[in-house]
N, C-alpha and C positions, 0 to 999 in steps of 0.2 A: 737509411733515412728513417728517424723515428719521428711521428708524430702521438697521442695519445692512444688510436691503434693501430697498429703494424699496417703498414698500406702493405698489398697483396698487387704484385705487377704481373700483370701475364701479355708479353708479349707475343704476336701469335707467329704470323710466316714472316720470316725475313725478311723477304723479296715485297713486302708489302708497303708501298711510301703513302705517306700521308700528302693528300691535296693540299693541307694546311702547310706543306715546307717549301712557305714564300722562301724566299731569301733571307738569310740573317738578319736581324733589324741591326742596323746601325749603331752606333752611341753617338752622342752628341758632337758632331764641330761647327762652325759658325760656318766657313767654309761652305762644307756639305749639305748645309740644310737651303732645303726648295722656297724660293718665295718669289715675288715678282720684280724686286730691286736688286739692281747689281750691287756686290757687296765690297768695290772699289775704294767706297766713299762710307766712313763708320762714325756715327756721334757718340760724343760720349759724355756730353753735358748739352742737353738745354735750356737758357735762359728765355723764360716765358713770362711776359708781361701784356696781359688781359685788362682792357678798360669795359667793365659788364655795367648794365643798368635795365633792371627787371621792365622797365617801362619803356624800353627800345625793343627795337623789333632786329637790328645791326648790334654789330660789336665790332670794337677796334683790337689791333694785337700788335705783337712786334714781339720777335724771337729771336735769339742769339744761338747758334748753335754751334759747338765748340767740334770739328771736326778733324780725322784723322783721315789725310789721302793715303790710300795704301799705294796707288802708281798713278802714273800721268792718265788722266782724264782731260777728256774736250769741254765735258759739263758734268755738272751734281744733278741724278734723278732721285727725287723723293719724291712723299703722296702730300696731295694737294686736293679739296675737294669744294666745290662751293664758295669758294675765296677769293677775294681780289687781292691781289701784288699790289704795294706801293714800292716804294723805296728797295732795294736790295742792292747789298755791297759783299761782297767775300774779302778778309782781311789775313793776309800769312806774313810768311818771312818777308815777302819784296812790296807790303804795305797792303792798302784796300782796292779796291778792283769796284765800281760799279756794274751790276750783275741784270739780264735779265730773265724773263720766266718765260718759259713754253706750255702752256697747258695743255695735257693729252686728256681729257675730259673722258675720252673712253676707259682711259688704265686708269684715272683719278690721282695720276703726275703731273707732277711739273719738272721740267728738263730748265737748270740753271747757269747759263754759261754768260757769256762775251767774245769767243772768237778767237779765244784764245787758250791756248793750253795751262791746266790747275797743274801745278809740280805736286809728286808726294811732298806730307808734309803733317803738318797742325797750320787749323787755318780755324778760321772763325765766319760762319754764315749768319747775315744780319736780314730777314725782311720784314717790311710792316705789311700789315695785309688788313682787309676789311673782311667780317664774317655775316651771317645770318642767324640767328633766333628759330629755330624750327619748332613746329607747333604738334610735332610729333615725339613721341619719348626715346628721340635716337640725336648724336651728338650733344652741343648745347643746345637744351629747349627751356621751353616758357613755361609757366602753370601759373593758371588763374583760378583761385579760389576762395573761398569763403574763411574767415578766423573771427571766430568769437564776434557773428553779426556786421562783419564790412569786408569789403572785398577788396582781396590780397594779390600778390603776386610772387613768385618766386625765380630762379633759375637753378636748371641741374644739368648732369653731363649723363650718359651712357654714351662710350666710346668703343666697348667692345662687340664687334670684332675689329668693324673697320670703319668707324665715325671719328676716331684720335682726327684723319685729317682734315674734318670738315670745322675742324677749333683750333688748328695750327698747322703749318706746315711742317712735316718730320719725316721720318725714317718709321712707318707707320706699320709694321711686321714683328711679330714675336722676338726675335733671333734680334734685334736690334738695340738691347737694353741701356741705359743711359742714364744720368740721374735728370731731377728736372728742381729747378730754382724756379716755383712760380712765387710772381707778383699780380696784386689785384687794384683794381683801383674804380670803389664804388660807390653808390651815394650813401651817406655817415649814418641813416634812419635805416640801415641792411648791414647784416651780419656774413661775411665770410667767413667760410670755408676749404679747408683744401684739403690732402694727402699728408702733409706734416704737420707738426705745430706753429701756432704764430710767432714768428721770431721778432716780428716790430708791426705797431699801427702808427700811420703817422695823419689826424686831421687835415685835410690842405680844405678850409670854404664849407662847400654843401659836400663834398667829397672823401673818402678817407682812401687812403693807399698800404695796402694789404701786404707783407712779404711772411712768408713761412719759411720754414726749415728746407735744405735742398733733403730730396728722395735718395732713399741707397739705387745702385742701378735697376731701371725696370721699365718692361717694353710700354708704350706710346699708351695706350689700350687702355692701362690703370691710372692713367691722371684723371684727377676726378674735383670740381670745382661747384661748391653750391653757393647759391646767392639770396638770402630771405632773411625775414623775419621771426626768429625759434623763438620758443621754449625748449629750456633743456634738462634732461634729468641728468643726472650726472653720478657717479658711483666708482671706484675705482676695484681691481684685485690684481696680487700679485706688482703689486705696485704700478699698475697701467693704467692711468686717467683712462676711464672710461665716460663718455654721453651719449646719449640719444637727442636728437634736434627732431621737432617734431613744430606743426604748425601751429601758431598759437592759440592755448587751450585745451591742448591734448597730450599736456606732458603726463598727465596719470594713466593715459590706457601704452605710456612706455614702460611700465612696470614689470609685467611679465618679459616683454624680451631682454630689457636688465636684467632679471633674473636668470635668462636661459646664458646673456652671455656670463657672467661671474662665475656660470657651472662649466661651460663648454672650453671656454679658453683657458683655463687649467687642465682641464680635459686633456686638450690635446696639445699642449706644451708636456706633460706629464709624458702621453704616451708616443708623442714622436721623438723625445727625449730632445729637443729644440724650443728652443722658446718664442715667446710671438717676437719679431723683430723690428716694432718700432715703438716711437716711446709716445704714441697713445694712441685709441681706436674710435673714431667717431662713426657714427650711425644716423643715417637721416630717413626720415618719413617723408615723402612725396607724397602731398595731398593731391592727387591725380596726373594725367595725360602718360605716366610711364606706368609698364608692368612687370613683375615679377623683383627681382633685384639685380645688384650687380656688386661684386667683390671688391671695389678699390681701394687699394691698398691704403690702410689706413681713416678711410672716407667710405665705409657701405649704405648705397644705394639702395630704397627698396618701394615700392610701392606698397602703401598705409595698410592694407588687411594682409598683406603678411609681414608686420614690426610692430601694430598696435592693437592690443586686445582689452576689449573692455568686458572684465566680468557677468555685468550686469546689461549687457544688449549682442556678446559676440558670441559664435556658437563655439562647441567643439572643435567643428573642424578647423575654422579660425585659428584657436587653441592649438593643433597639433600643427597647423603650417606654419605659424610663426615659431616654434620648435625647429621644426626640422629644416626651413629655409636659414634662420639665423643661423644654424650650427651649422649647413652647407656654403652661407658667405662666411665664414667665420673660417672653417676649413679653408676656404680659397687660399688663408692667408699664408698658410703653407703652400697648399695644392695650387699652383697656379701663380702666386705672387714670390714668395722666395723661391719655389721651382717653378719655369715658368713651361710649358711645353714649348718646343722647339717650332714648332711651325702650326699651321691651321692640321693638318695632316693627324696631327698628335693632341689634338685639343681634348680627345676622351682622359685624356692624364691629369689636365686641371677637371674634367668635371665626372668622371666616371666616381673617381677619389674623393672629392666630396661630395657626391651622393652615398656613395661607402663608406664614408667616415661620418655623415649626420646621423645615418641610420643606423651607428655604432652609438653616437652617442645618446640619440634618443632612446635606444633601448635601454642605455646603462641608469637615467634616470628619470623615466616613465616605464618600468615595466608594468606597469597596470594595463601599458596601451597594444601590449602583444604585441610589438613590432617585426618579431620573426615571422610571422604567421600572416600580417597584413604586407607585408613585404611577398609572400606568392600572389594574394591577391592584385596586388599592384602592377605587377607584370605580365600579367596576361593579355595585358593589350599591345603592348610593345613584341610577347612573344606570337601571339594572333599573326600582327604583322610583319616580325619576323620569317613565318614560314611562307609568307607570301612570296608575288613575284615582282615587289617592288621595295622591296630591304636592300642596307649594302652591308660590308664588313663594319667593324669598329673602327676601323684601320681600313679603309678604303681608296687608296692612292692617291695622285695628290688631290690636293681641293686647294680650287684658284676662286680668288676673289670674288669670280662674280658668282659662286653659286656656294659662298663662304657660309650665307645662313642655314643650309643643307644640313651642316652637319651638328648642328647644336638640336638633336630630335634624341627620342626615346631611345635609341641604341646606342646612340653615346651615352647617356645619362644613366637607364636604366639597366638594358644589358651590360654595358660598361660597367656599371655597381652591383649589379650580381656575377657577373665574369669575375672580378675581384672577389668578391667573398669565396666563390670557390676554388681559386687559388688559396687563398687565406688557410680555406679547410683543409686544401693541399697538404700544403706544408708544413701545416698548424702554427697555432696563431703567436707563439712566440718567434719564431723565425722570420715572419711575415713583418712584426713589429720591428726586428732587431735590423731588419733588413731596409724597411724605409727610412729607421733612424740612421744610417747609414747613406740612403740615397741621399737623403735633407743636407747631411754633413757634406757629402765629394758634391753636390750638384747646387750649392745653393747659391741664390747670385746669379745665377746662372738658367741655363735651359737644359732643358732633357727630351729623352725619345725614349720609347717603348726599350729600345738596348739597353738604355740605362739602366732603366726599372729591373730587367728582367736581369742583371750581370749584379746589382746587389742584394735583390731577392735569392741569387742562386749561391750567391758565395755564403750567403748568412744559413743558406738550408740545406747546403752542401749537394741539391738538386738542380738539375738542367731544367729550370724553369720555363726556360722559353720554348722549351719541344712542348711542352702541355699548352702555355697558356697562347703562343702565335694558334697553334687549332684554334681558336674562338675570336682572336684579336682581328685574323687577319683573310677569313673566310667570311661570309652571310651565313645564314642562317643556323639552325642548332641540330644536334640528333634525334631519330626516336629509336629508344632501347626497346627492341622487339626481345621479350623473355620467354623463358619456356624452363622451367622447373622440373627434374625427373630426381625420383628415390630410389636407392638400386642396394640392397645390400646395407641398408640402415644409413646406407650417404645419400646425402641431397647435395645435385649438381646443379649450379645453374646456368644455360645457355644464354648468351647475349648476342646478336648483332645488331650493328645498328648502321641507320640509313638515312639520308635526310630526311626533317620531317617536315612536308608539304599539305597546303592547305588545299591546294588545285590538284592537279593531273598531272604535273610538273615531276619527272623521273633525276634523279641524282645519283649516277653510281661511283660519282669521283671523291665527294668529301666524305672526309673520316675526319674526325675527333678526338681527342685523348682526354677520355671522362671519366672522372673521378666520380665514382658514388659510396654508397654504402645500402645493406639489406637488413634486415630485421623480420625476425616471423614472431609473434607474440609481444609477451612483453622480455623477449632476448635483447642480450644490448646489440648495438647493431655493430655488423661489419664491414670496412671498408675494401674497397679496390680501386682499381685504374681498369678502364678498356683502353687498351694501347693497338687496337686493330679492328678488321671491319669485324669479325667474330669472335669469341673465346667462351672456353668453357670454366665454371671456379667452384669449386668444392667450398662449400661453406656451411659444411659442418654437419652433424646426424639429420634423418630425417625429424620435421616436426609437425606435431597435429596442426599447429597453423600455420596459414599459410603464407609463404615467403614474399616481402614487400620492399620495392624499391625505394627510397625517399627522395623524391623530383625535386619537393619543397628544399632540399639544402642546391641546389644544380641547376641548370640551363639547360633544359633537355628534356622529354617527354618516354613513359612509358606505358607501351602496349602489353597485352597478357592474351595467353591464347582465353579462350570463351570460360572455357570452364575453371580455372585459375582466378578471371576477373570477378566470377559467382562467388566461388569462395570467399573472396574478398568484401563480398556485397554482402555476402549474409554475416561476415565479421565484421562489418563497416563501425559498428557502435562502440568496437571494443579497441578499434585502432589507435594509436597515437593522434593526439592534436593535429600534428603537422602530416601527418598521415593520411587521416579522411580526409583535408585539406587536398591535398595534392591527388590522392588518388580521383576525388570529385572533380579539379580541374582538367585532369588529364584525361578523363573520362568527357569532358567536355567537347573539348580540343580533339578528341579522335572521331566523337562524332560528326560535330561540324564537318572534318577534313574528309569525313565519310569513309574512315577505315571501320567502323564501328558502325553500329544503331542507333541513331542517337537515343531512342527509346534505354539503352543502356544508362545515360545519365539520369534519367528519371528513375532508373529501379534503383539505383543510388539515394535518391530525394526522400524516397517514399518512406525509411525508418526513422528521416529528418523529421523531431516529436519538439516543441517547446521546451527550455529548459535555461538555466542561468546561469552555469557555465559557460569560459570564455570561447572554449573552442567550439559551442553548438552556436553559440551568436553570430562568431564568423563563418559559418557555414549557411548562415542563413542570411548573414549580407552576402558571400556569393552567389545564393541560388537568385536570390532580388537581383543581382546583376546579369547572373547568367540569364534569365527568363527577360529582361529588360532586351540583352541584349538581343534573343529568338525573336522577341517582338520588334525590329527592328525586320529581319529575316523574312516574318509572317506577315508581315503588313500587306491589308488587303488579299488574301488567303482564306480559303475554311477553316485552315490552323487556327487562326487571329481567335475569333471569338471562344473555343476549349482553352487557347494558351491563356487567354485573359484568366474563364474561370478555374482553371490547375490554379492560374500565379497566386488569386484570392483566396482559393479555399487554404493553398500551401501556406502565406504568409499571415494571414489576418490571424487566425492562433497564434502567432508569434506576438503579433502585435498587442493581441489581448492579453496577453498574461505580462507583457511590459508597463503596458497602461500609458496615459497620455501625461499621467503625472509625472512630475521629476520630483526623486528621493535623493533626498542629500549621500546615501551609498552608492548613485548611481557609479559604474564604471565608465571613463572613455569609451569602451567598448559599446555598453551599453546605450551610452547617447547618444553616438553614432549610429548604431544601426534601428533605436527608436526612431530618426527623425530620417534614416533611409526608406525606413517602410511606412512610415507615414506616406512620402514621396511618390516609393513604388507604386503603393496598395491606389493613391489617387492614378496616378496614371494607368491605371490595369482597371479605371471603372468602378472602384469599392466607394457604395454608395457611403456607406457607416461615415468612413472616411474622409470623403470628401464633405459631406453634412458637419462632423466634427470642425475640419476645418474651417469653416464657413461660420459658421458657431463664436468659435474661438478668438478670428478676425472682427466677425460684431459686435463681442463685447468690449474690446480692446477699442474699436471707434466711438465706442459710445460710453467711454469713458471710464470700463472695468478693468479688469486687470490685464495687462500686459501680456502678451506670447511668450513664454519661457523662450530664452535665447536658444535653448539647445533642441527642438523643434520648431524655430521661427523658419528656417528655410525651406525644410519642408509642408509646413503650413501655407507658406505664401504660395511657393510652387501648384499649389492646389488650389487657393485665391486666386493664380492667374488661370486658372485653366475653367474658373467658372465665374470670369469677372463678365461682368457687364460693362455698356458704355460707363457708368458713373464710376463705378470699382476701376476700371482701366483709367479712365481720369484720375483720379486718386492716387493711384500707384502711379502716373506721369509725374506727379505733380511732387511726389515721395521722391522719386527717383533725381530727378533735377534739383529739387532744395537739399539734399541730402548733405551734409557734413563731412559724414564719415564714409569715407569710398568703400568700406565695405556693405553699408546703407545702400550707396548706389546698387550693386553688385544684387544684391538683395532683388529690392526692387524690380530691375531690368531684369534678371532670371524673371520673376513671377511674370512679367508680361511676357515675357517671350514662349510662355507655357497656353498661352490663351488659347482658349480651342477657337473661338468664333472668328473668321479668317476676313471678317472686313477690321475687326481691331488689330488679327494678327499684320494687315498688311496696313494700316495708321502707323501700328511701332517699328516697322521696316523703313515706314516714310521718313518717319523721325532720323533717323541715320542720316538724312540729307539734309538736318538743318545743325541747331546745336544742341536741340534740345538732346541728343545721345552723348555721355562724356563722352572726349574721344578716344580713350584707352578701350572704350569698350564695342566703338563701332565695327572692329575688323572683326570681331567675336560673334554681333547679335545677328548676323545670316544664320551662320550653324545654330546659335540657340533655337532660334527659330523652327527651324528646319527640322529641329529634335524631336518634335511635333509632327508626324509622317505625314499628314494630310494638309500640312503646309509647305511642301518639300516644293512640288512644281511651281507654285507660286513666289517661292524664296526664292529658287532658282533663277527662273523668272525677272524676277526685281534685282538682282543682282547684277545680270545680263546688261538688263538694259540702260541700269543707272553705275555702271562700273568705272568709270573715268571719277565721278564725282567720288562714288565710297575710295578711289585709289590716293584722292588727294587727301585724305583723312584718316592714310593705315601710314606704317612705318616698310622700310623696304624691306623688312624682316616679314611682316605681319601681312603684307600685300598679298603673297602666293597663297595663303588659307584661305581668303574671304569667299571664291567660288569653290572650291572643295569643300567647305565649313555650306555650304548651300545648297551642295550636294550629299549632304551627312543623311536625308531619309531616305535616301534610294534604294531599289532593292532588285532592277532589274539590271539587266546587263547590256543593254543599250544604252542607259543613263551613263553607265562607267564610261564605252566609248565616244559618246557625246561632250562630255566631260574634258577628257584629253585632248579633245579639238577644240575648244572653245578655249580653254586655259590659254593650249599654245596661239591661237590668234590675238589674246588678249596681253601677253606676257611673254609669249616665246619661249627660250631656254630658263628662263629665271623661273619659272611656274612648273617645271615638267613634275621635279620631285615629285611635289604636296600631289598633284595631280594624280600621278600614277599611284602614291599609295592611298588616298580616298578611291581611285576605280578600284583597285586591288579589294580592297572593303564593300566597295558595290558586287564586285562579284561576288565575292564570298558568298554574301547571303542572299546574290540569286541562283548560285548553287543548291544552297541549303534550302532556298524557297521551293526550287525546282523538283528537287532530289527528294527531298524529306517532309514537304508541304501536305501530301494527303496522308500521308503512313501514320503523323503525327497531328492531323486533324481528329483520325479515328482511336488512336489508344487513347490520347487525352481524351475525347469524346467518351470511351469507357471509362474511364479513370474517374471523372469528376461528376460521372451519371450514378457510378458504382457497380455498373454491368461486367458481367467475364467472359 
């Protein structure tokens, strides 16, 4: 096996099996795959006719659904949710049959019979049904908002995972694929939408009747239907009518993600060697109630600050999420829509993939924004909780409906997306390519499983893919490479075992890994291996004056160094590679926390961290702002607290000063990002300068001067709210509620949620319970709140007591956070167990997740408060006095 350099396998005893060898992953049959409908009864065309009207609160339907009996059945089960039955008829060979409905309201079925035996066959299912308007951004919902000074209304869908049946009755599971013939029928003053193209409009009155092109087959999940009044920008490449629908007035700030898509969807038609497969891509802006986006096939979904960017009011970061979200829906339309994952089970396939392929392509055209490099930063919190005791696999057996939103978290998405890359680095990156174009080709149409993936990965690289990569897929948590470096005879050897690596007291002698890294001492090129057991030893190559270094930053996995090893490395810290001091700084982090280390260790790291303009001291210094953000979370209320503050100040306000508050047309993305992070920080750690500036800058902007450069406006306000007054806090209500543009909103609400003075912080808690909070953003502003440590008991608190009412105003997705997100300032470890009892009386099994992994985070840093509170009261105390 070649890749660019010779991978070095050293397998070590025999007799040694890896905890990772689940079982064989499967390959795909309809058959064999797990879900909650018998697979008797199979669609393969639905006729869907939707009478919508944005100013109703119901909707009407009536479905036809073309089915195939595979044997004799007593009745048709499929999902049903939310809906009334009218009329139902089943029609086959021996004519129509009037039909009726069983609703199992628990399983979110409906059982369709007469009493009489269905013969296999083709038969055809008809019922009319009545639906609901939900006022949450899950199934069909409603939005009321503002367009160019009068008040609008729209409708939109989010169906995925399992909302498809709360808008029709279907066969409502991945594995179920089908095409769909919808028709719409709206009032003539509203523009429809759907998944294909318009095939016919036909006027009938005040009414127009909508039919589109039918879907190639595709599961229930991706039907996607908008109803409003757009503007649209329009653009096509590769000959794909392309639009953006956006509310009206704001077809200009669609510019930029037009632009992302013209790059991306050649992008990856190019490199999966497949082409996008329908014959146009629309894209809608949802001016409020939903969040994040959603991939429908042909129809993407998104909530407005991450699809519309306004130069002249949106920041950076703005900037780089509508980047990397479009190119992750955009991806869907491979990942996820021509391959579909086979079941819930498998869903890291649709989104691991496009989290590894946006951040493929954002790098290919922004390398200004260091993507490799912010890609370690970004995973640190996902690997944090990883090493906890409340993680599960990628691949974590099955997962049933009711606790389906479980798995759409950080370790599908992000471990999932870095698990792939270093597969990628595996087998290098041309095999990896030749291999999915290959999977795209046998699987498309179709569904897949991790077999899949790993059977045309292996044939393309001519490697047993799946012994490396089920290690990672199909266990929790990840390794830590314990090293030990010896020179004997002018060879350097290097010793590796490795263990799991735990943030508790938690012992793991069963899982092993097969981990691919590579080493480097200087500026040598580096060298690859595989650890294919719990220990090995690997010659790699003469002794050298410097000293030998892991690289974490490309892997999923942590490195320890005996003491004097990790010295070396500190007093060579300056001369390390980018991705180097990166990583060695995180993992240096990471081992103190877990208290294998000192943490005092990470600060003898910080301490050569000098002001500088290069890309890789920037991101080293938005680390250390996060890292110490995150101590101060730990330290809360502590002798720590008040050193940690003045380290944080003295360490970052140099930084800040030689950035300046000015913005330079040279700025980099890097740059403005981590300007307007430590504006953020330095206010929250106390910095008078700081917070004065910002307060400044707000003044003149109300009184009629110049504007807050977009690319520190958030963290300016963030410091606005933390020193608002009654009038300021009224002002910013008043901002937040007229606000236009949902990233304005977004804005806003962060600044109040920052207030330090805890009778306003507990006014904007109240607001939750009217309308004055959008409601995309009420299951959120508990944690924002609470982010605020001296409003944690209070949040908590308020949440408790007013939990029925915030539950009728979250999404069943979004519900299980709001008491975890209220317990986000905690720090004692009574709060974590409190915690878990309260969720489960509030929620039961549906809450346990989120619950356990917020205590899992409550403990942590009452360990580290416990453990490392006075040790690191007294060095920072020398440290920032200047005593020895």
């Amino acid at each position: 096996m070649q890749t660019r350099l010779r991978w070095r396998i050293f397998l070590v005893v025999a007799t040694i099996f890896f905890a990772a060898q689940a079982p064989a992953q499967p390959r795909f049959t309809f058959d064999a795959t797990p879900g909650q409908l018998p697979k008797d009864v199979v669609p393969s065309e639905y006729r869907l006719a939707l009478d919508l009207d944005p100013a109703r609160e119901t909707f009407n339907g009536v479905v036809d659904i073309a089915l195939k009996v595979r044997r004799p059945v007593e009745g048709i089960v499929l999902n049903a949710f939310e809906l009334t039955a009218g009329d139902i008829a089943l029609t086959g060979p021996s004519g129509a049959r009037p039909m009726t409905a069983t609703n199992d309201r628990t399983k979110r079925q409906w059982r369709i019979a007469d009493g009489r035996t269905i013969e296999p066959g083709e038969h055809t299912l008809r019922i009319a049904y009545t639906g609901k308007v939900n006022n949450v951004g899950a199934g069909l919902f409603g939005v009321a908002y503002m367009a160019e000074g009068k008040p609008a209304r729209m409708l939109a869908t989010q169906l995925e995972p399992i909302a498809a049946r709360s808008v029709f009755p279907g066969f409502d599971e991945p594995s179920f694929r089908a095409s769909f013939a919808i028709t719409v029928t709206a009032p003539s003053d509203y523009e429809v939408v759907s998944n294909m193209p318009v095939k016919s409009r036909d006027a009938q009155g005040t009414a127009t009747h909508w039919q589109f092109a039918p879907t190639p087959p595709m599961p229930s999940y991706l039907v996607a239907v908008s109803v409003g009044q757009f503007d649209a920008l329009e653009d096509s490449v590769d000959g794909i009518p392309l639009r953006i629908l956006t509310a009206k007035g704001k077809k200009a700030d669609a510019r930029y993600a037009m632009d992302v898509t013209r790059k991306v969807l050649p992008f990856f038609r190019e490199y999966f060697g497949v082409p996008y497969a329908l014959p146009k891509l629309d894209q809608v802006a949802v001016p409020g109630v939903r969040n994040g986006a959603m991939e429908d096939w042909g129809l993407i979904s998104y909530s407005e600050p991450v699809l519309l960017y306004d130069p002249a009011k949106s920041s950076i970061e703005t900037k780089q999420a509508v980047f990397e979200v479009v190119a992750h829906e955009i991806a869907h339309q491979w990942f996820g829509n021509l391959v579909t994952a086979a079941s819930w089970d498998e869903i890291w396939l649709n989104e691991a993939f496009a989290t590894w392929m946006a951040s493929k392509a954002t790098a290919q055209f922004n390398p200004d924004w260091q993507t490799p490099l912010n890609r370690v930063l970004t995973r640190q919190g996902v690997m944090r909780g990883d090493a906890g005791p409340a993680t599960r696999a990628i691949r974590s057996g099955p997962v049933y409906e009711t606790a389906v939103f479980d798995v759409f978290d950080s370790v599908t998405y992000a471990k999932g997306g870095a698990v792939l890359a270093m597969i990628e680095m595996y087998i290098g990156p041309d095999a990896f390519r030749r291999g999915l174009a290959a999977y795209f080709e046998g699987q498309k149409l179709s569904n897949a499983t991790a077999g899949d993936l790993w059977h045309y990965l292996s044939q393309a690289s001519g490697t047993d893919v799946a012994a490396v990569a089920r290690s990672w897929t199909d266990q929790q948590g990840y390794p830590l490479l314990q090293a030990r470096v010896t020179c004997k005879s002018g060879k350097q050897t290097l010793e590796l075992e490795q263990r799991r690596f735990s943030v508790d007291d938690a012992v793991d002698t069963t899982s092993l890994w097969q981990v691919p890294f590579a080493v480097s001492a200087g500026t040598a090129a580096p060298v690859r291996f595989l650890l294919a057991g719990r220990s090995a030893r690997f010659a790699t190559g003469p002794c050298a004056a410097a000293p030998l270094f892991i690289d974490s930053s490309v892997g999923f996995f942590r490195v320890q160094y005996p003491p004097e090893h990790l010295h070396r490395l500190a007093r060579t810290f300056p001369d390390l590679s980018p991705s180097a001091r990166l990583a060695l700084l995180t993992d240096t982090l990471a081992l103190g926390q877990a208290g294998r280390i000192p943490l005092a260790e990470y600060f003898t790291l910080l301490s050569p961290l000098r002001p500088a303009s290069d890309p890789a001291t920037l991101l080293l210094f938005l680390q250390a702002g996060r890292a110490l953000s995150n101590l101060n979370g730990a330290m809360y209320d502590t002798p720590a607290q008040t050193p940690l503050h003045s380290y944080a100040r003295s360490k970052l306000e140099p930084m800040l000063g030689q950035l300046g508050w000015i913005v330079s047309p040279s700025d980099t993305a890097v740059t403005l990002g981590l300007r307007n992070d430590l504006i953020e920080t330095l206010g929250m750690f106390g910095d008078e300068a700081t917070l004065r500036k910002s307060m400044e800058l707000f003044a003149a902007e109300r009184s009629g001067g110049p504007a807050i450069d977009p690319s520190i406006r958030p963290g300016v306000m963030a410091n606005v709210g933390r020193r608002a007054d009654a009038e300021i806090f009224a002002e910013l209500v008043k901002r937040m509620t007229t606000a236009v543009r949902v990233e304005d909103g977004w804005l806003y609400a962060s600044a109040l949620a920052h207030v330090e003075d805890a009778a306003l912080a507990r006014q904007f808690l109240a607001l939750t319970l009217s309308d004055t909070v959008p409601i995309q953003m009420v299951s959120w502003v508990p944690g924002m709140v609470a982010g605020n440590y001296t409003h944690g008991a209070m949040t908590y608190a308020f949440v408790l007591d007013n939990f029925d009412a915030l539950s009728r105003k979250t999404s069943e997705q979004g519900r299980p956070h709001v008491l975890p997100g209220a317990a986000s300032g905690f720090n004692e470890s009574a709060r974590a167990a409190a915690l878990i009892a309260d969720q489960k009386r509030l929620l039961g099994e549906a809450g346990e997740k989120a619950a356990k992994e917020r205590a899992a985070a409550i403990e942590l840093k009452s360990r580290i408060r416990t453990r490392d509170g006075a040790s690191l009261a007294a060095s920072l105390s020398r440290t920032t006095t200047g005593k020895r």
